[in-house]
LUMDONU-931446 format. One record per residue: x negated, y, z negated of N, C-alpha, C, O in turn. Coordinates in steps of 0.05 Angstrom, whole numbers, plus 32768, in hexadecimal, padded with zeros to 4 digits. Layout:
residues N
XYZXYZXYZXYZ;...
END
This chain:
residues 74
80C47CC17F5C80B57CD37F4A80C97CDF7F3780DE7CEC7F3B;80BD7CD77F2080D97CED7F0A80D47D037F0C80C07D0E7F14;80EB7D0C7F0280FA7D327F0080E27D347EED80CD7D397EF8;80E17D337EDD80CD7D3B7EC680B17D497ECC80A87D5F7EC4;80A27D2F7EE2808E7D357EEF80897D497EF680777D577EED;809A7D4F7F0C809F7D6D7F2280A47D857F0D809C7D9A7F17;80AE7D877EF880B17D9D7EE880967D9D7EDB808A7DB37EE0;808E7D937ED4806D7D8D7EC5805F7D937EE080487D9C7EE0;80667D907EEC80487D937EFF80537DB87F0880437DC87F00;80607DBF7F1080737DD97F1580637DED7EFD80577E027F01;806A7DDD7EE280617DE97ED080457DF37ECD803C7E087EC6;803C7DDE7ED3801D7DD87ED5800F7DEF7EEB7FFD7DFF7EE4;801A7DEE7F0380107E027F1080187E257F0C80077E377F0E;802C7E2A7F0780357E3F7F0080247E4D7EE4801B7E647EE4;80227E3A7ECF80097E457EBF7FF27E467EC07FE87E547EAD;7FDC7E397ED57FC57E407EE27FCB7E557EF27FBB7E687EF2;7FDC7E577EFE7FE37E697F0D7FDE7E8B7F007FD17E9D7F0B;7FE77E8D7EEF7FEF7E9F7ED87FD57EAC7ECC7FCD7EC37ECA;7FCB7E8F7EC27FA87E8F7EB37F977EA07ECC7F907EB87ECC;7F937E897EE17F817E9A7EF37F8A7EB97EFF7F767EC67F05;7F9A7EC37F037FAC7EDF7F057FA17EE77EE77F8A7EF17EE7;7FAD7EE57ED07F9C7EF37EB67F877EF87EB47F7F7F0D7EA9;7F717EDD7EC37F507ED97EB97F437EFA7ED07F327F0A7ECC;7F567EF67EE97F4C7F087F037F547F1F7EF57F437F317EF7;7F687F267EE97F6B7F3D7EE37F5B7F4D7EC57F567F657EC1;7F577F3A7EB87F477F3E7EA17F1D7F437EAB7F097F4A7E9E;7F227F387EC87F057F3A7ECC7EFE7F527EE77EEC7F547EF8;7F1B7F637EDD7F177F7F7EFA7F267F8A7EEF7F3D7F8A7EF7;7F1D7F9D7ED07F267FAA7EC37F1E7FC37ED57F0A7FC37EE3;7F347FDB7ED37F2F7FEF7EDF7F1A80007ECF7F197FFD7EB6;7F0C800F7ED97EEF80247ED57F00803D7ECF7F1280457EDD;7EF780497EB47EF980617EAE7EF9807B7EBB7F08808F7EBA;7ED980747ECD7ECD80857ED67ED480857EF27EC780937F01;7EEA80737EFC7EF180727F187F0580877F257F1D808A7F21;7EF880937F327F1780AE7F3A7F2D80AA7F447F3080957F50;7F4880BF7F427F6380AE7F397F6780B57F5E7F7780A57F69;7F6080C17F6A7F6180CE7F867F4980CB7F8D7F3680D07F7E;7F4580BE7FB07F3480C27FBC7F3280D87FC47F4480E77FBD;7F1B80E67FD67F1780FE7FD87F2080FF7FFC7F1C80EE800E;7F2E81177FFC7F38811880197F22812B80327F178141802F;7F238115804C7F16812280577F218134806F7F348130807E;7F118144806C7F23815280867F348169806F7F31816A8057;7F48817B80827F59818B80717F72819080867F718191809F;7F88819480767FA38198808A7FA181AF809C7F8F81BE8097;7FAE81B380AB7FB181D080BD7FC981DE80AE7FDF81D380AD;7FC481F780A27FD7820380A37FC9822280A87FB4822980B3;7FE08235809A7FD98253809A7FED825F8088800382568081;7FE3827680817FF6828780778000829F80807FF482B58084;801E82978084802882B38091802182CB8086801782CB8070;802782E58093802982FB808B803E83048073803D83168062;804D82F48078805B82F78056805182E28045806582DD8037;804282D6803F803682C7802B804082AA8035802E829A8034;805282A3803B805C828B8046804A82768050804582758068;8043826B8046802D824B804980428241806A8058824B806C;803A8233807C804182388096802B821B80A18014821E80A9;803E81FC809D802681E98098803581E280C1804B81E680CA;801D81D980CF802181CC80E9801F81B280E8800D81A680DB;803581A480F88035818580FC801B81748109800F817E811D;8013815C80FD7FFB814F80FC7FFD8143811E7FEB8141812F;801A813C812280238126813C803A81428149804881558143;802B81308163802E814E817B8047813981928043812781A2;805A8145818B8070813F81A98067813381C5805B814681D0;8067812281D2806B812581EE8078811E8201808B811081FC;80718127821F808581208230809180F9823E809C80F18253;808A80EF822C808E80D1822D80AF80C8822E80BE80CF821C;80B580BA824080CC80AC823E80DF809A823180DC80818233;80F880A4821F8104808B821480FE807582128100806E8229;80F7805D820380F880458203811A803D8206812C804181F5;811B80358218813D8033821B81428011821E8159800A8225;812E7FFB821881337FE4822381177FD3821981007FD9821F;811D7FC5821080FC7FB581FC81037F96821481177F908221;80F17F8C821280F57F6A821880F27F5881FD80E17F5A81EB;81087F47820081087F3781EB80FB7F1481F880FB7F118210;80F57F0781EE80EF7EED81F881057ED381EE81017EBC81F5;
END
């Protein structure tokens, strides 16, 4: 098979390639009217101290679980 071929065909796919990526992107234009943030549900825990101090609590809670000291490998 000639060198030539394989660059032509390389070629060949890499610019369909390209086209269909352009055509997909030209046909899922983003919406104006689409919001830039989803809306969050739920709300964080915090409080505010007695001196004004915002005072936020961790989401993931410590526990008394043991080192992984040793995995199995295969």
């Amino acid at each position: 098979m000639p060198s030539w071929l394989l660059k032509f065909g390389a070629t060949a796919v890499t610019m369909l390639a390209a086209a269909g990526s352009a055509g997909y992107v030209g046909a899922h234009v983003k919406s104006g009217a689409a919001p830039l943030h989803p809306s969050v549900v739920g709300s964080a825990t915090h409080s505010t101290a007695p001196s004004g101090q915002l005072t936020l609590t961790p989401r993931v809670r410590s526990s008394n679980v043991g080192a992984v000291t040793s995995t199995y490998a295969s």
